[in-house]
N, C-alpha and C positions, 0 to 999 in steps of 0.2 A: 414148078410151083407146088407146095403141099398146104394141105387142111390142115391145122391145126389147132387142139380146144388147149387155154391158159385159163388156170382157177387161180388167183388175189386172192390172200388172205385181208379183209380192207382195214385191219389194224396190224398189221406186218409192213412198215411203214419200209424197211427193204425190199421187199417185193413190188411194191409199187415205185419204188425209185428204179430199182432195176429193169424193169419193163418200160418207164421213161425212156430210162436210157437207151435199152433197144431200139425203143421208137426213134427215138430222135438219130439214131447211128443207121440204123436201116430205110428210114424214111416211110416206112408203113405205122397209118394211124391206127389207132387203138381209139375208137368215139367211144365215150360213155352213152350215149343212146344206143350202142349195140351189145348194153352189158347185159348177157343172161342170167345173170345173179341176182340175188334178192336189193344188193347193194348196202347191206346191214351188216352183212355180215364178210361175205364173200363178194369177187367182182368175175364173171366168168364170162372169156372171149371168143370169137372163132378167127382165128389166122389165116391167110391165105399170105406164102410168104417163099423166097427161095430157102429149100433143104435147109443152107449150110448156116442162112440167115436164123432157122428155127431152130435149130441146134445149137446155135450162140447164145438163144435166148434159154434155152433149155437146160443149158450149164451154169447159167447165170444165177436163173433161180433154184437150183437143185441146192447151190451155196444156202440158198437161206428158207429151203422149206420146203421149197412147191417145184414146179415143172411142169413141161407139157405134154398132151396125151396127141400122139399122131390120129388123125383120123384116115378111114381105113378108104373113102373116097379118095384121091391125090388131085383129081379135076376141078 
């Protein structure tokens, strides 16, 4: 399993369908009570996810803007 931070752009209405989609393909949730973002602007999450799951996600949204930052913990 790895750390991972995802920054939403929250009017980039691809990137939050993408990251749905994730969710719902991988089965790990994404709670809006665990958004670190203002939520005005941006939507910013912390992953805990397998490698190749976070890198599915991370191609996904490269297509339309954004991406994830590995964190540097992996526990």
């Amino acid at each position: 399993m790895r750390k991972a931070k995802v920054v939403l752009e929250v009017e980039n209405a691809e990137q939050q369908h993408q990251s749905e989609q994730w969710c719902q393909a991988t089965g790990v949730a994404i709670n809006q009570r665990d958004n670190e973002g203002c939520g005005c602007c941006v939507n910013i999450y912390l992953l805990l996810a397998a490698e190749h799951d976070i890198q599915t996600l991370d191609s996904a949204l490269q297509d339309c803007g954004a991406g994830v930052g590995y964190l540097t913990d992996p526990s």
